[in-house]
C-alpha distance (Angstrom), angle and dihedral (degrees) to the residues before:
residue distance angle dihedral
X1 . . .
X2 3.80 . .
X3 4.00 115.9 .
X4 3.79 109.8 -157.6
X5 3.73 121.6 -147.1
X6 3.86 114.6 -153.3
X7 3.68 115.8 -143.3
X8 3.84 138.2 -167.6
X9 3.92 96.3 -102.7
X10 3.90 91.0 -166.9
X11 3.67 82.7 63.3
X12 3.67 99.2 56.4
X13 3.82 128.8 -99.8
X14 3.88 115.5 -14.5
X15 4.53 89.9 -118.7
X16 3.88 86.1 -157.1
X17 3.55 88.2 72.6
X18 3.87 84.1 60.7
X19 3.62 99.7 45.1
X20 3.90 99.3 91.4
X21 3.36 95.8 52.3
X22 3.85 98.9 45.1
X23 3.67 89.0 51.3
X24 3.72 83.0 53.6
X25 3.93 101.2 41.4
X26 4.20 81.5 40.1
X27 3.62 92.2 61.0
X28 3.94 100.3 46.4
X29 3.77 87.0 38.9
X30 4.02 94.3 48.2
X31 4.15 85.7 67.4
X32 4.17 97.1 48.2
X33 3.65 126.3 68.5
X34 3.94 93.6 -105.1
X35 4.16 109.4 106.0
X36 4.02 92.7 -122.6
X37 3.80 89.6 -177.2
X38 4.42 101.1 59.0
X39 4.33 86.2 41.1
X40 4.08 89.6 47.6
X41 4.01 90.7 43.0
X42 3.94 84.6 49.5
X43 4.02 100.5 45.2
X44 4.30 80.3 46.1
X45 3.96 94.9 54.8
X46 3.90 91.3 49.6
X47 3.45 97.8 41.3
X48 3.92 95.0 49.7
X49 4.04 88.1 49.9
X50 4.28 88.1 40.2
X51 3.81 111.8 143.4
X52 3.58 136.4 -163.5
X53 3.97 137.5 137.6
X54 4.24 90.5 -130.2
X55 3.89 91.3 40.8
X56 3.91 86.8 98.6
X57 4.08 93.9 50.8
X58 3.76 91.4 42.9
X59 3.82 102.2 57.5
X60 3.93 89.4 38.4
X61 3.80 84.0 50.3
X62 4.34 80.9 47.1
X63 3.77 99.7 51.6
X64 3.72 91.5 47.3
X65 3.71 90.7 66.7
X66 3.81 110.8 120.8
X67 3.83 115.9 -117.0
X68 3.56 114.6 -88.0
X69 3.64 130.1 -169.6
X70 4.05 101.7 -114.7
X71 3.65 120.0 -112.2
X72 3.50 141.3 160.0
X73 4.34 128.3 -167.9
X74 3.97 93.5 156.9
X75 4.10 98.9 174.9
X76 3.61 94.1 78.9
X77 3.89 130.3 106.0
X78 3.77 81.1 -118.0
X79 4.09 108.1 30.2
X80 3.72 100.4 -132.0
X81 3.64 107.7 -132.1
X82 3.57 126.1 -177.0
X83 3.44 132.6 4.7
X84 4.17 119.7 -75.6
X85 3.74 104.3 -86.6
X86 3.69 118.8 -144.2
X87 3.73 100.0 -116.0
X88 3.65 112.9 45.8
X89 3.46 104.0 174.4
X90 3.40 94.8 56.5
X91 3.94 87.8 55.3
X92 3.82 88.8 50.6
X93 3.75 90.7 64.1
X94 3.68 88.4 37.2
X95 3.22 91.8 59.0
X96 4.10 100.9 40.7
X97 4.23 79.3 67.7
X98 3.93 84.4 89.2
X99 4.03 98.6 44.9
X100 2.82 116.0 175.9
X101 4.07 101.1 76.3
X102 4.01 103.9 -178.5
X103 4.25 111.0 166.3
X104 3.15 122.3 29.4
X105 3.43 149.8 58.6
X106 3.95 90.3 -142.8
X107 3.63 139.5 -172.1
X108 3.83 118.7 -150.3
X109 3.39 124.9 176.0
X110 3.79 87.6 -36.4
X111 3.65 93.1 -41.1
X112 3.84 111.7 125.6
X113 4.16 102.3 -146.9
X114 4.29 106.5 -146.5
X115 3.26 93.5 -150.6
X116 4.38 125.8 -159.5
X117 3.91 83.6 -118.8
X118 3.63 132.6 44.7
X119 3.64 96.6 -137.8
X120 3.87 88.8 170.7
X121 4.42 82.7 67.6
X122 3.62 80.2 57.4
X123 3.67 99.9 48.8
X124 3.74 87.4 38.6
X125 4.72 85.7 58.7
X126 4.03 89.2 49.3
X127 4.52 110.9 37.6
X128 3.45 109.7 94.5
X129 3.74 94.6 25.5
X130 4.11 99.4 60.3
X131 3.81 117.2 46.8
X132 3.72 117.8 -134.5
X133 3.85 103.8 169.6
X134 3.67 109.3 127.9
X135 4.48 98.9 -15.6
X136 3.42 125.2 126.7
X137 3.71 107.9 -123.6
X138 3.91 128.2 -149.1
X139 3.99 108.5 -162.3
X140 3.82 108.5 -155.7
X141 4.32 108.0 -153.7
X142 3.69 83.4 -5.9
X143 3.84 88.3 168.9
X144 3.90 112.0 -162.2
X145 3.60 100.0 -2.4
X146 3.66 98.8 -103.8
X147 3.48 90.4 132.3
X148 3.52 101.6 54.0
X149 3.56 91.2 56.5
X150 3.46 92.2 61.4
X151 3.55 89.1 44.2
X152 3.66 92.0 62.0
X153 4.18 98.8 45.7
X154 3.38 79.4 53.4
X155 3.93 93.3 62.1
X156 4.04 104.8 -90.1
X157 3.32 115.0 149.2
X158 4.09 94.9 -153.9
X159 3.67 133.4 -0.8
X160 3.86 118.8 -155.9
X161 3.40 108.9 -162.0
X162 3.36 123.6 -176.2
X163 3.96 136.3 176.4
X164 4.01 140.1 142.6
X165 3.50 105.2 -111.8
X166 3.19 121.4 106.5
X167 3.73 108.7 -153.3
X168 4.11 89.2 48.1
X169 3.57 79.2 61.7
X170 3.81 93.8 49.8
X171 3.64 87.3 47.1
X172 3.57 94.2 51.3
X173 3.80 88.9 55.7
X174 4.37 90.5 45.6
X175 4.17 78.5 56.1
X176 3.63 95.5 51.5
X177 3.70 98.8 47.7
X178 4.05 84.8 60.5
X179 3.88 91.0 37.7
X180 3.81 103.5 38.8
X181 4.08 120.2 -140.2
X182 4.05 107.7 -32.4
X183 3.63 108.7 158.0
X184 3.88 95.6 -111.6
X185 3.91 95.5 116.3
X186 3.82 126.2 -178.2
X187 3.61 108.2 -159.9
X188 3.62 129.9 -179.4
X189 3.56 109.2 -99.3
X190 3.66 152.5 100.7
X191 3.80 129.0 -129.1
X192 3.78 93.1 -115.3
X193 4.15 85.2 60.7
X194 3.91 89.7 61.6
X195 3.58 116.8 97.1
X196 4.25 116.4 -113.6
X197 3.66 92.2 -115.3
X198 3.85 94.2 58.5
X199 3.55 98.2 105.3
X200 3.85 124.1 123.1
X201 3.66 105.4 96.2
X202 3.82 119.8 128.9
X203 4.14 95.6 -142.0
X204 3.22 128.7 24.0
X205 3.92 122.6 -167.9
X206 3.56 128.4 -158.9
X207 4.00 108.7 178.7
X208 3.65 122.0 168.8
X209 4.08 98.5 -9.9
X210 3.86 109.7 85.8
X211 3.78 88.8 81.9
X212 3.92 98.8 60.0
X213 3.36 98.1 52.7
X214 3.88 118.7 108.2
X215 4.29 82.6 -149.6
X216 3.55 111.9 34.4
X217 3.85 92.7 169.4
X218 4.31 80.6 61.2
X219 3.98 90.9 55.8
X220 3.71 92.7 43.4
X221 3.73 84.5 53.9
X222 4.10 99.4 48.9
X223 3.81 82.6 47.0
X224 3.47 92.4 60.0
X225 4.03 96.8 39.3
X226 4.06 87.8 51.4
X227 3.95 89.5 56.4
X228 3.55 114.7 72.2
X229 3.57 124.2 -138.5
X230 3.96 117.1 -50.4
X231 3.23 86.3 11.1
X232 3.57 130.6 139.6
X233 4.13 139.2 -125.9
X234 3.83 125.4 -160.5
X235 3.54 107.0 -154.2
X236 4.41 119.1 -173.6
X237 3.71 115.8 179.1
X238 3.44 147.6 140.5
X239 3.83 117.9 -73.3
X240 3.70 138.3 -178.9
X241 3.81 113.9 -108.1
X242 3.23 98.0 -152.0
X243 4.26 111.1 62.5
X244 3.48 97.2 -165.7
X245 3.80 84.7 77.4
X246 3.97 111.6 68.9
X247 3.76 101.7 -154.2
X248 3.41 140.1 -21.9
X249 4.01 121.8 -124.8
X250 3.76 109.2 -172.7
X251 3.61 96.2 -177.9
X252 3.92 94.2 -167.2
X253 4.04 123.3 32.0
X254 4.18 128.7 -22.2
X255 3.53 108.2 -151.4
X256 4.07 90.6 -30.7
X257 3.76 85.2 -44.3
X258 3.81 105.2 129.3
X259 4.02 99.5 177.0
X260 4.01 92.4 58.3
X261 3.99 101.3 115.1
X262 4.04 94.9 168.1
X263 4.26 147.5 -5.3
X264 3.52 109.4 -164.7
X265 3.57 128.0 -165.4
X266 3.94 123.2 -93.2
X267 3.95 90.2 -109.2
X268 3.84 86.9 49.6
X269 3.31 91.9 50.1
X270 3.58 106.7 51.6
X271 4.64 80.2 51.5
X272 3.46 87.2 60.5
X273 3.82 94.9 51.2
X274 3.26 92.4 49.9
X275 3.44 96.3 45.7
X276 3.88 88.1 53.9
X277 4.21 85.8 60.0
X278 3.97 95.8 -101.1
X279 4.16 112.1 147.2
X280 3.96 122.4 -151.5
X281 3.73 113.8 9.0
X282 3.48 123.5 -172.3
X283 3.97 125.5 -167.3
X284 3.77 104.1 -136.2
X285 3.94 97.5 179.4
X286 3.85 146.3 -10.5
X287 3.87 112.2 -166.6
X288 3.55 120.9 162.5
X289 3.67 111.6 -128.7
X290 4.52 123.0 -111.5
X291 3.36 131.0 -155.3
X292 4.43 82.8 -109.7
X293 3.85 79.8 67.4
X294 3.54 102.3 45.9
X295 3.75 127.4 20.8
X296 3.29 148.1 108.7
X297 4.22 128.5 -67.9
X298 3.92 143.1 163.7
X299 3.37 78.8 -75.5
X300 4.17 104.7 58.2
X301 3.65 98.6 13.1
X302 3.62 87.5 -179.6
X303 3.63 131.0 107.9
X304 3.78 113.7 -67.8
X305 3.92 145.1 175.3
X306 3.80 90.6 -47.1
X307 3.33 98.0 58.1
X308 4.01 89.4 49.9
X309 4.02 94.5 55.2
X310 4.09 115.3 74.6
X311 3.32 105.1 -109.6
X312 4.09 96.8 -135.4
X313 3.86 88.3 53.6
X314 3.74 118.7 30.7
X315 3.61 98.8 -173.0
X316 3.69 87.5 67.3
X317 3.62 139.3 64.5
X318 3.47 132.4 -119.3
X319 4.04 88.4 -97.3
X320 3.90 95.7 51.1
X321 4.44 86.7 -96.4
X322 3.44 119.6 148.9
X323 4.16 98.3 -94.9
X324 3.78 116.2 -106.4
X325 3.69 118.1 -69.0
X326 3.79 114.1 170.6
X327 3.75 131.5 -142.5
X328 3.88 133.2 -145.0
X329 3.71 122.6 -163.7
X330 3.66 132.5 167.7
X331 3.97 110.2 -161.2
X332 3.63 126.2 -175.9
X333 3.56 125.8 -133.8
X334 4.16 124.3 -133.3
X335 3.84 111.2 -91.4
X336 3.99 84.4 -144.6
């Protein structure tokens, strides 16, 4: 059964409500060549000094949960997590307390989470092409976790997952009280808070980040420094389509996005990898992304993809951009 530990939230993050799965991540971590002990001590120091004006409503909303019988079948379109609870309506509007729901699909206690994304479409692009059996994985904006579940039913032995939002971390924690401790953390955390020296994971993914950054050759570069050697890095991003057009600058907003500094075309792309010291890449899909991918659900009832497209010419976005087509790379670091 899950035991909840209530915390001050105007004091930051309760870190007992992290200890399980440290211990867990610890122990996998302990046997790798990643230093478990300075990235823990990190994700504790931000999480004790963690901020946010809903932080309060969210882990009121999180030790309201019902007790659930832990359980964890991750290889699943929707990771079942938890055993089904008696009363699932009263989990549905348990669970609508930390709106909005963005990767999934999910199963909570019997609850089936509709997420904005279909994360499993994703998953469904990249298994079979990346192997997990037996790596360490370090999951750079990792978001809600989703990933790392799949990660693991696919043979991981521990997922560190780490992004900046808050309520992804929030969510994490809702998914662990179903799941129990499984070392598939989401901490909060960006790749320019990790230290230079910690490399040593066997995969590192990058999904959905390389366009926000101001320097995407300095990304590329902490990807590679986090992998140890012969390693690998999955990289997804936006790309342009069209390769006679280098890279695309959009200066104000991509579809609503405001944090989208540059897509570059594939060719592009693969310079900049190489420029940032990666071997062998291979391109291991390009779809461009519909509105039956992303959109929005009783789960994110806010706006979503369709809303971002112009509605006379779907292949654009609102701005007159090139819609979203998204790449997936798998690039291979240097044994020496």
């Amino acid at each position: 059964m899950t035991t909840r530990t209530a915390g001050d939230p105007s004091q930051g993050m309760d870190l007992n409500r992290f200890r399980a799965a440290f211990a867990s991540a610890r122990r996998v971590l302990s046997e790798s060549a990643v230093d478990a002990d300075q990235l823990l001590a990190l994700a504790e120091n931000t999480l004790a000094n963690l901020r946010h004006g809903d932080l309060p409503r969210w882990l009121a909303a999180l030790d309201a949960l019902p007790d659930v019988r832990n359980r964890l079948e991750p290889d699943r379109p929707a990771p079942r997590l938890g055993e089904v609870v008696a009363e699932p309506e009263a989990l549905i509007s348990a669970l609508q307390a930390f709106h909005p729901w963005r990767k999934g699909p999910l199963n909570l206690g019997g609850v089936v989470i509709d997420t904005e994304w279909r994360s499993d479409w994703k998953w469904q692009r990249l298994a079979g092409q990346v192997d997990f059996r037996d790596c360490t994985v370090l999951d750079v904006g990792c978001g809600t976790g989703y990933f790392g579940w799949r990660m693991l039913g696919a043979g991981a032995r521990c997922v560190l997952g780490i992004d900046p939002t808050v309520l992804f971390v929030v969510q994490w924690l809702v998914q662990q009280h179903f799941a129990g401790p499984a070392p598939n953390l989401v901490l909060p955390l960006r790749d320019t808070d990790l230290p230079d020296q910690s490399g040593g994971f066997d995969r590192v993914c990058s999904m959905g980040v390389l366009y926000h950054r101001r320097d995407p050759g300095d990304h590329l570069n902490r990807l590679r420094r986090a992998a140890r050697p012969g390693g690998q890095v999955v990289l997804e991003t936006l790309v342009l389509k069209d390769e006679q057009v280098r890279v695309l600058k959009p200066g104000g907003r991509y579809a609503r996005m405001r944090n989208v500094n540059e897509v570059p075309s594939v060719p592009y792309l693969l310079e900049q990898l190489a420029q940032a010291g990666f071997g062998a890449v291979q391109v291991l899909d390009l779809t461009a992304t519909t509105t039956r991918e992303q959109r929005s659900t009783s789960w994110m009832r806010f706006e979503s993809l369709a809303q971002c497209l112009d509605p006379a010419d779907p292949t654009r976005t609102v701005e007159g951009h090139p819609a979203p087509v998204r790449a997936l790379l798998l690039a291979q670091i240097p044994a020496h």
